[in-house]
C-alpha positions in Angstrom: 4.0 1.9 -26.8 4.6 5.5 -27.5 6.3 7.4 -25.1 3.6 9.6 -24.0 1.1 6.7 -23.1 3.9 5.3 -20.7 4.1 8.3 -18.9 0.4 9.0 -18.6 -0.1 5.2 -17.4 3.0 5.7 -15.0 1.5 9.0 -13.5 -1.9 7.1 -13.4 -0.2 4.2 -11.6 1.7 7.0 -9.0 -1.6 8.9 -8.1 -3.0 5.6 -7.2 -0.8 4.7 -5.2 -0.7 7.8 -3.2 -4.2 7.5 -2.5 -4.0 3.8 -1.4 -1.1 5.1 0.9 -2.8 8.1 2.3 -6.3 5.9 3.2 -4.0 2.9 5.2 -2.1 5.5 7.0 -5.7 7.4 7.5 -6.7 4.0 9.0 -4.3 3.7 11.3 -4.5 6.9 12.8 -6.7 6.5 15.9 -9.8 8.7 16.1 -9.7 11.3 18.6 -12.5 12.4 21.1 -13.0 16.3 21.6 -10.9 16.6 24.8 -8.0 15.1 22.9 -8.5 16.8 20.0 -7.6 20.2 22.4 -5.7 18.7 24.3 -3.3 17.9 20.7 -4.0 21.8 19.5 -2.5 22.8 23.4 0.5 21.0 22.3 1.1 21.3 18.8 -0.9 24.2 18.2 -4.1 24.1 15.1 -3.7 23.9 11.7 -4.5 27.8 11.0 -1.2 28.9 13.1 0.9 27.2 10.7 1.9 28.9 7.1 0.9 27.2 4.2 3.7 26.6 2.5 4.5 24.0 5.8 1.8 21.9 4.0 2.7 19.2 1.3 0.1 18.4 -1.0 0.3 14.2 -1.3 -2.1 15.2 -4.9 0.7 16.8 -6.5 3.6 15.0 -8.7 6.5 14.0 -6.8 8.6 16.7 -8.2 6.8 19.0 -6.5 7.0 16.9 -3.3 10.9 16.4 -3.4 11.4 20.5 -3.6 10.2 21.1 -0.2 
């Protein structure tokens, strides 16, 4: 196999298994009920009050991942 196709299958192989990870742990997050749900944002505050860059992107290549 040429070298190229190795590293397209790996990457393939990677961003599948990303997804699988990010579904189970979706699972096993409980769902929340609107008087938790404010109850949560009281606590830890919404998802707008927090920069962007505090956000990692599970999508992009682990290189990217590993520098912040």
């Amino acid at each position: 196999m040429n070298n190229e196709l190795v590293k397209e299958i790996r990457k393939a192989i990677r961003e599948e298994i990303r997804k699988t990870l990010l579904e189970a742990i979706m699972e096993l997050i409980p769902p929340v009920n609107s008087t938790e749900q404010k109850e949560i944002e009281q606590k830890a505050g919404s998802p707008n009050m927090y920069r962007e860059e505090d956000f990692i992107e599970w999508s992009r290549p682990r290189k990217y991942i590993e520098k912040h």
